[in-house]
N, C-alpha and C positions, 0 to 999 in steps of 0.2 A: 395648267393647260397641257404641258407635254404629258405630266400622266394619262391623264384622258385620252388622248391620242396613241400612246404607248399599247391603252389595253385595248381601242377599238381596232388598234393595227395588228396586235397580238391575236383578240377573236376572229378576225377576217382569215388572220393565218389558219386560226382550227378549223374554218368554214372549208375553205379549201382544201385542206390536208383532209378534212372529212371527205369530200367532194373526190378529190383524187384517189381515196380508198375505196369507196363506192361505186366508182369508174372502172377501176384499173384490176381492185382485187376482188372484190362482190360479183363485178361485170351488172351491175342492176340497173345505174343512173347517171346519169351525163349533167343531169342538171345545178348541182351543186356546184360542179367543174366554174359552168359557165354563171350563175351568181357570182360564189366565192371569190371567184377569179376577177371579175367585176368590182366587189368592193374591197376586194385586197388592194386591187391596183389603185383604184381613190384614195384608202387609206395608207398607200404606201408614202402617195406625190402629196398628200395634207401633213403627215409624220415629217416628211424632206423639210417642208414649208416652214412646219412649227418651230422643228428642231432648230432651221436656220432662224428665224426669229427670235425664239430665245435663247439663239449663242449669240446674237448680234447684241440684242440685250444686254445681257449677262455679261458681254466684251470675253468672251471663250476665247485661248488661243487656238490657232488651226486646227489642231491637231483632235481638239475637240469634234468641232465640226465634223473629222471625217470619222470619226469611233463612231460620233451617234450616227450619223447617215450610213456605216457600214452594221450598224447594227440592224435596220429595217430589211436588210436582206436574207439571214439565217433566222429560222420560224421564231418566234418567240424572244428572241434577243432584246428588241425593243425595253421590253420588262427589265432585265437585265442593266440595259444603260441607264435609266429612268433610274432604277433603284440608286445604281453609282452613283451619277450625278447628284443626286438629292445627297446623299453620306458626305462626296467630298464638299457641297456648300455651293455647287454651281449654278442651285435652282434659287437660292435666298434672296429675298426682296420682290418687291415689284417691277411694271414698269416703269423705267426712268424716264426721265424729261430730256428731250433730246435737243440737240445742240439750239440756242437762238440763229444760227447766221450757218450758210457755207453748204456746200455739198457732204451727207456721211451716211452712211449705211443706216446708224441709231435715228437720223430724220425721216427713212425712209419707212423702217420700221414703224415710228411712233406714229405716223402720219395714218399706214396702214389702219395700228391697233385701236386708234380713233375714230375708224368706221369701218367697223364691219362687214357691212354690208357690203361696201367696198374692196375689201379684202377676200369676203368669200366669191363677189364678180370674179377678184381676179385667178382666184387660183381655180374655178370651174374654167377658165378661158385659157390657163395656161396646159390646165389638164386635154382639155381639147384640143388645143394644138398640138400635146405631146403625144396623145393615142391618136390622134391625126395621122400623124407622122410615123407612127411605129407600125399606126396600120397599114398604110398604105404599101407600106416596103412589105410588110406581112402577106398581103394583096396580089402585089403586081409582081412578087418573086425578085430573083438576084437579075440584076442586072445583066443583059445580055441573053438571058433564058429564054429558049426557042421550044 
């Protein structure tokens, strides 16, 4: 699953890098800007999602967590941790069976990766909350701006 994710995060990046070279150095077309830019950022917040998923999984220590999530920022990296992790053994196995009893990350997880359906409501509903939110400030300017 994170490969998958890895390489639709990786093509979104060429989208745009294409998009921004045809904007900026061509001067021809704006429109790839605003696609690319579009499904980068879905496939940026689905990569976050996955990644935290199967560290939670996997029982990653922290430090994992932040190498892959600082990877979805620099173009192409993605690929990059994907390949790592699989070499050091951090992608092995499935998913596990997650606690019988108690409040834990892995029940929350498993619950998720049990319906999908469910899983994909929530991250379109968190995505929109979060370009909500980023737009709006993007929108209405700095605070205090006259």
């Amino acid at each position: 699953m994170l490969r998958a994710v890895s390489i639709g995060e990786a093509i979104t990046w060429a989208l745009l890098l294409t998009g921004m070279f045809l904007k900026y150095v061509t001067q021809t077309t704006d429109l790839l800007v605003s696609v690319g830019g579009s499904l980068h950022g879905a496939m940026f917040m689905v990569y976050l999602v996955v990644t935290a998923f199967v560290g939670i999984n996997q029982r990653w220590p922290w430090w994992m967590f932040g190498l892959g999530w600082f990877a979805a920022i620099p173009p192409f990296a993605t690929l990059l941790y994907d390949w790592w992790a699989e070499r050091r053994g951090a992608l092995e196995g499935g998913w596990r069976d997650a606690p019988a009893k108690g409040f834990s990350l892995q029940r929350i997880v498993r619950w998720f990766v049990d319906r999908p359906i469910t899983m994909s409501a929530a991250v379109i509903v968190l995505a929109v909350v979060i370009l909500t939110g980023s737009l709006s400030g993007a929108l209405v300017g700095p605070t205090g701006a006259h």
